[in-house]
C-alpha positions in Angstrom: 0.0 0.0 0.0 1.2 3.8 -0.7 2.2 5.9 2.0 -0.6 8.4 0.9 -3.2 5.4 1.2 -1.8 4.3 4.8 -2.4 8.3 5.6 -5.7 8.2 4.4 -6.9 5.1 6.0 -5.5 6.4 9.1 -6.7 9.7 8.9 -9.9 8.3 8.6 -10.4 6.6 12.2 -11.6 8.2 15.0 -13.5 7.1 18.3 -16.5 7.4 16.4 -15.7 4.6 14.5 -16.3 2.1 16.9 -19.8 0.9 18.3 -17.7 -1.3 20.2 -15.5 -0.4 23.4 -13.2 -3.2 23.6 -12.2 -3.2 20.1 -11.4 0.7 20.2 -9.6 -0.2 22.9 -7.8 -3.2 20.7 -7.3 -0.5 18.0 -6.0 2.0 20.4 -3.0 -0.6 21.7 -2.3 -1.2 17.8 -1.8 2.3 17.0 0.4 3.0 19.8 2.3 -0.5 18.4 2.3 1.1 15.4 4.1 4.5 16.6 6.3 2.5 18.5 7.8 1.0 15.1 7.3 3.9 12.7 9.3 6.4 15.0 12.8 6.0 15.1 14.8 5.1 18.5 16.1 9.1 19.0 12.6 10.2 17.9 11.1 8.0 20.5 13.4 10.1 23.1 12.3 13.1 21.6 8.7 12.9 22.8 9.2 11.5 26.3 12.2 14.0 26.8 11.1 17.2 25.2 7.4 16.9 23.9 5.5 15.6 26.8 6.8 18.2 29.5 5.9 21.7 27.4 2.6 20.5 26.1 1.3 19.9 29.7 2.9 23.3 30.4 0.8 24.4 27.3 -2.3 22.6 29.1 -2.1 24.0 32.7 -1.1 27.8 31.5 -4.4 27.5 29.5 -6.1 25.8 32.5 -5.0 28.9 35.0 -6.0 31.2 32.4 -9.0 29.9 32.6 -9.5 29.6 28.6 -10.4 26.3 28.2 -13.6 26.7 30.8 -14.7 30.0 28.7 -14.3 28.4 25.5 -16.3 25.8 26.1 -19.0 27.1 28.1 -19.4 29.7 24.9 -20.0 26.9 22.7 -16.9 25.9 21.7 -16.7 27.7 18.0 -13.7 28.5 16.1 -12.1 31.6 17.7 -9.0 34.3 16.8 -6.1 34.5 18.7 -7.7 38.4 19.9 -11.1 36.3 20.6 -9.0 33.8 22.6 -7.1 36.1 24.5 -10.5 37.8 25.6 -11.8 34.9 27.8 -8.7 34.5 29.7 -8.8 35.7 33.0 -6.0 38.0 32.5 -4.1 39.8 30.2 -1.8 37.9 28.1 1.0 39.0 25.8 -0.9 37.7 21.9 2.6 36.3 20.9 2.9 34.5 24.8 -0.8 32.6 23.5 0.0 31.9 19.8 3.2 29.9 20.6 1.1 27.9 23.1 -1.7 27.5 20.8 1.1 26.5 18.0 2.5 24.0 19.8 -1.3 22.6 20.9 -2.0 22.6 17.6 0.9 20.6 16.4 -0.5 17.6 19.2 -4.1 17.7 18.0 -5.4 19.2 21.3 -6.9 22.3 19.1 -7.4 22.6 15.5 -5.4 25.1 13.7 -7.9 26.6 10.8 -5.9 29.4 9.6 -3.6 32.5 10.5 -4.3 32.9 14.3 -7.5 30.8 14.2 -8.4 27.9 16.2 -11.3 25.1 16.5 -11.4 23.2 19.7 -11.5 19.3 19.6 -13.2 17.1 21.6 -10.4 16.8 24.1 -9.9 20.6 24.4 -14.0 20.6 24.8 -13.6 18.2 27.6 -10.8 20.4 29.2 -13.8 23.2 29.6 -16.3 20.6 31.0 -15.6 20.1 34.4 -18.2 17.5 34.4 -15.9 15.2 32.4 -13.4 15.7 35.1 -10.5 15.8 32.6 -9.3 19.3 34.4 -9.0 17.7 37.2 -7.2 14.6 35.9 -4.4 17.3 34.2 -3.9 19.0 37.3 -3.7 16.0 39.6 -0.5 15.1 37.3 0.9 18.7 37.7 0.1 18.2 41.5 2.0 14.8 42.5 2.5 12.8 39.5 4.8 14.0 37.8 7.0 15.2 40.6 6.9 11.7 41.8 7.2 9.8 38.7 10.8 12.4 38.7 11.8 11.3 41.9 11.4 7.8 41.7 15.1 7.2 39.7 16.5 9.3 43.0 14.7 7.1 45.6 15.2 3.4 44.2 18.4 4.5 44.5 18.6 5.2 48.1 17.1 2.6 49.0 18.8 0.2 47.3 16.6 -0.7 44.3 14.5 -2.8 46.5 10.9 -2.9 46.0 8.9 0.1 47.9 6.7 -1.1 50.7 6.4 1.8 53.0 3.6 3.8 53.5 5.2 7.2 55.0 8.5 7.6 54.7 8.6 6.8 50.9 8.8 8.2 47.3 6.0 10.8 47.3 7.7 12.0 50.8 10.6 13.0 49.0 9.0 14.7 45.9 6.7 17.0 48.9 8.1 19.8 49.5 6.6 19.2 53.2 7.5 15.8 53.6 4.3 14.5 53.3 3.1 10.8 52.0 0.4 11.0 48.7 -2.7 11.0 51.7 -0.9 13.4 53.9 -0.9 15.8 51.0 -4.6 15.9 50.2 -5.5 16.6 53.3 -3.3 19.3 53.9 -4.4 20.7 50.2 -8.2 21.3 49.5 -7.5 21.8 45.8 -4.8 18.6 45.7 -7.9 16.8 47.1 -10.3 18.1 44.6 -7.9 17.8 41.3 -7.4 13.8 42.6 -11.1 13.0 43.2 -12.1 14.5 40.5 -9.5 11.9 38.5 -10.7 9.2 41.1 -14.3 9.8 38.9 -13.1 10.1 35.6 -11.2 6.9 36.0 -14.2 5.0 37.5 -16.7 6.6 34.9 -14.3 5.1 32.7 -14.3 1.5 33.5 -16.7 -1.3 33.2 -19.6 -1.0 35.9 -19.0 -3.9 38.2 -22.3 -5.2 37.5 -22.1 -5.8 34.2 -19.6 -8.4 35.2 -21.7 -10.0 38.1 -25.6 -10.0 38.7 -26.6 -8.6 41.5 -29.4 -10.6 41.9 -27.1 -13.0 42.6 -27.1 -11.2 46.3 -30.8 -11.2 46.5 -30.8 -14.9 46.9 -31.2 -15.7 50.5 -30.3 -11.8 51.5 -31.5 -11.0 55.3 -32.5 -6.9 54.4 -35.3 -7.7 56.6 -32.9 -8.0 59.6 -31.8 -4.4 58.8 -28.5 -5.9 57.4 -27.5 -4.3 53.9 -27.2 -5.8 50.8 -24.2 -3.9 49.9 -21.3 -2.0 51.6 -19.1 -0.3 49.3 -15.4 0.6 51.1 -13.3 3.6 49.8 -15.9 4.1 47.5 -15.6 7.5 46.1 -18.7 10.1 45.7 -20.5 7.1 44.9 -20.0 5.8 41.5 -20.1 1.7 41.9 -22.7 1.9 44.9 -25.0 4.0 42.2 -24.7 0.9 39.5 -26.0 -1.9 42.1 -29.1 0.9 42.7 -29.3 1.3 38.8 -29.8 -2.8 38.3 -32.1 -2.9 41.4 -34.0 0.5 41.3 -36.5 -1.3 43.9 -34.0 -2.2 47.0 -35.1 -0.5 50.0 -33.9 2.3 52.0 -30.7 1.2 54.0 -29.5 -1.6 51.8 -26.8 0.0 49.8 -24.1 1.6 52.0 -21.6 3.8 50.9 -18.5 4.6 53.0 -15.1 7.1 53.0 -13.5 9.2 54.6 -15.4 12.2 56.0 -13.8 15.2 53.8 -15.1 12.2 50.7 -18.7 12.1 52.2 -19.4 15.3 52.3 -18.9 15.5 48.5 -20.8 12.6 47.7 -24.2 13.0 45.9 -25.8 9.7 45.7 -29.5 9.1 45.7 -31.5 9.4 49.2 -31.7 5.1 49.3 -28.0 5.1 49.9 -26.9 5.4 53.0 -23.3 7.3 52.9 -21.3 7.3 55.8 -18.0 8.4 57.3 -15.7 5.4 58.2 -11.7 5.0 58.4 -11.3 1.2 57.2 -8.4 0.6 58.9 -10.8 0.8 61.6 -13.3 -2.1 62.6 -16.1 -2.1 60.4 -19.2 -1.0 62.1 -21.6 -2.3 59.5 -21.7 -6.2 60.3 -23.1 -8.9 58.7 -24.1 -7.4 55.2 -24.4 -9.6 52.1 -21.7 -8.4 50.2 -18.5 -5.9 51.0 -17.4 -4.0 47.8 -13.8 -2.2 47.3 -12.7 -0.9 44.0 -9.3 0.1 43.2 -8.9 0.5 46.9 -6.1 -2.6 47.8 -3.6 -1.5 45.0 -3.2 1.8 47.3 -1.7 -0.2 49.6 1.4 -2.9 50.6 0.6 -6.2 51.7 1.0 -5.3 55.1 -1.8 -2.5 55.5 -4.2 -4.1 52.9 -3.7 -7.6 54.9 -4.8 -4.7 58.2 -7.7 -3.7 56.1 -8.9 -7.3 54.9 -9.0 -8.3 58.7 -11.4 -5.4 59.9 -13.5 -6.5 56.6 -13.2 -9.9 57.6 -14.6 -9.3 60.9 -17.9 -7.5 60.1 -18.6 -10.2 57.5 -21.1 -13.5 58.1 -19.3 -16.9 57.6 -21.0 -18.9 54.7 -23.3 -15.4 54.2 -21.0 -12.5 52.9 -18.5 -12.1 50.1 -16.0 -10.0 49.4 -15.7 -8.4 45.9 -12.6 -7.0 45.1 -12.4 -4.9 41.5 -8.8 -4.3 40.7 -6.3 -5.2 37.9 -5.2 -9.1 37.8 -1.7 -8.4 35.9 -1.8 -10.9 33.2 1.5 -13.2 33.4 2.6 -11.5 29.6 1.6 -8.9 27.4 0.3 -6.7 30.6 -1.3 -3.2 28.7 0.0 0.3 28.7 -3.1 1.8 31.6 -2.4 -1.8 33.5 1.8 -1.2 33.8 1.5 2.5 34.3 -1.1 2.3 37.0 1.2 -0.4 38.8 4.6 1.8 38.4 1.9 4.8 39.4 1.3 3.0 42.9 4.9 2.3 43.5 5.8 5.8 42.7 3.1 7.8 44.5 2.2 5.2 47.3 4.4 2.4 47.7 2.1 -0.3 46.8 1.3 -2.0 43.5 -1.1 -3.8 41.2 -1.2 -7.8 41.6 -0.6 -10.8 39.8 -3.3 -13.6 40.4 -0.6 -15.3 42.6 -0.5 -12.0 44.6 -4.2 -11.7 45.0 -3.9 -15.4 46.2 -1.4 -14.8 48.7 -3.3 -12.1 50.0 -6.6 -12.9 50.5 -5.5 -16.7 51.2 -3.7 -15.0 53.7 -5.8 -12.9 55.2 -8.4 -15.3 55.8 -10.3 -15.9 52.4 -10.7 -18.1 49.9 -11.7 -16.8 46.3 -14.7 -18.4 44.4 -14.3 -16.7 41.2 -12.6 -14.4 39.0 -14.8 -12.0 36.2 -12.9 -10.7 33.9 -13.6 -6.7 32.7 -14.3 -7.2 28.3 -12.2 -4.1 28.3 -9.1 -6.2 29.6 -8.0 -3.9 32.7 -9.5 -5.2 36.0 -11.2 -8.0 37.2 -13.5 -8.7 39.7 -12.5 -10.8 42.8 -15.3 -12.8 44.3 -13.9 -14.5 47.8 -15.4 -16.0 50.7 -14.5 -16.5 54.3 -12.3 -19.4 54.1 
């Protein structure tokens, strides 16, 4: 085939190509297979070296301009550089903007239509809409990713390319400029804590809804909800996200049988529909809800090393009704080859920002085997990134 037919065939997929998620997702991992080979080693450099740190420079300037939030909430048409500099915030030199908007241009974030004109693209679009939560996502990078991901070469190092397992003391530590673990940090830093929850939803919004990989009418069988006990207790779980899907499938559950629970400064966020019951609760901390059918946590072990999720398991384990309650755990099961791009990054992620990682099934075995369970069953996501544990007391 011509290069000029390769172009064109290329130029001519986009996400609304595909009806289907998991093969955009298929065609997603070819294409960046097919960068990988195209580009040569030294251009490969290039972009991790010098491309990727200006054009988030590029993105967060335009975010604390606020540009991208007036753009789109006026509808997102094309616009001149002097239209663009009039919805930012403040004044801006026209040249400072049109080198930014050159080099966004370049990486597809805007559309360049002419001398000094721009078209927003979807992504830019989504930049502006904070219900997306893609903002967020970009500045929780600018926050403690990146920093981290930086420090990481500096802290293997000291301690002895070992494997990170502590919770304090560790890599994000010595990226804060206070000292302070990932946790630590949000707390201190209302907006911190926004820009990560706010990525915390995106991500989730993202994924398969656990209950398209397991009935939950499975849980009805045999449930007690007229003893008061709920069907479903969802740990760590966000503003409310997974705990809104069971309630989606079973609009009819009563009042009290979904529970949602976080930390306090999470609750207080949470908007979740007047049957769920959301409530404050530290799970390293017994678990005050006892005997419920079935006790949810997503993306919630992978924060932590063996040690404190093995802590975490046992307060679980203790609220729970032998040969009654399971235990779902939905987190990535690393495959033992060909592990994808969002799977590897999210485990170097953990080790970088928290010390912890994503598990093999041998890991998740361990584990739970360990820390009193025995699993059932494994459901795999059809988008190939987590899976959902289903374990038992043992």
């Amino acid at each position: 085939m011509a290069s000029k037919d390769i172009i064109s065939v290329l130029d001519g997929v986009s996400h609304a190509s595909f009806n289907d998620e998991t093969e955009r997702l298929r065609v997603r991992a070819a294409a960046r297979r097919l960068l990988a080979r195209v580009e040569s080693p030294y251009e490969r450099a290039w972009g991790f070296c010098f491309e990727h740190p200006v054009v988030s420079a590029a993105l967060q300037t335009c975010i604390d301009l606020g540009l991208w939030k007036a753009w789109t909430s006026e509808g997102g048409a094309e616009k001149s550089l002097d239209e663009l500099l009039k919805l930012c915030k403040t004044e801006v030199e026209p040249n400072l903007l049109r080198r930014l908007f050159r080099l966004m241009a370049a990486f597809n974030v805007v559309e360049e239509t002419g001398v000094d004109k721009f078209k927003p693209t979807p992504f830019s679009l989504a930049i502006g809409d904070e219900s997306t939560k893609v903002r967020a996502s970009l500045e929780a990078a600018k926050n403690q990713y990146i920093l981290c991901g930086l420090n990481l070469p500096k802290y293997l190092s000291q301690i002895g390319y070992k494997e990170p397992t502590a919770p304090e003391n560790n890599n994000h530590s010595g990226a804060d400029p206070d000292g302070l673990n990932f946790f630590g940090r949000l707390q201190k830093s209302p907006d911190y804590y926004e820009a990560f929850t706010g990525h915390m939803e995106a991500w989730t919004a993202w994924k398969t809804p656990w209950t398209k990989l397991y009935d939950p009418s499975k849980l009805l069988e045999g449930a007690r909800l007229d003893e008061g006990a709920p069907l479903v207790v969802d740990l760590g779980g966000n503003t409310g996200i997974d705990i809104s899907h069971v309630l989606a499938a079973k609009p009819d559950l009563p009042a009290g049988a979904l529970v949602l629970q976080d930390l306090p400064e999470i609750i207080a966020r949470a908007r979740v529909d007047p049957k769920i019951t959301a409530v404050a609760h530290d799970f390293f901390l017994p678990q005050p809800v006892k005997g419920g059918r079935a006790y949810f946590m997503h993306a919630v072990l992978h924060d932590w090393p063996d040690a404190k999720a093995a802590e975490l398991l046992a307060n679980t384990r203790d609220a729970m009704a032998k040969g009654y309650s399971k235990l779902f755990v939905y987190d990535i099961v690393l495959p033992p080859t060909g592990a994808s791009i969002s799977q590897t990054t999210m485990d170097v992620n953990m080790m970088s920002l928290l010390s912890a990682s994503e598990r093999t099934k041998e890991q998740w075995e361990k584990l739970l085997t360990g820390a009193g369970f025995k699993i059932v069953n494994y459901w795999p996501d059809p988008q190939e990134y987590e899976m959902l544990i289903e374990a038992e007391i043992a």
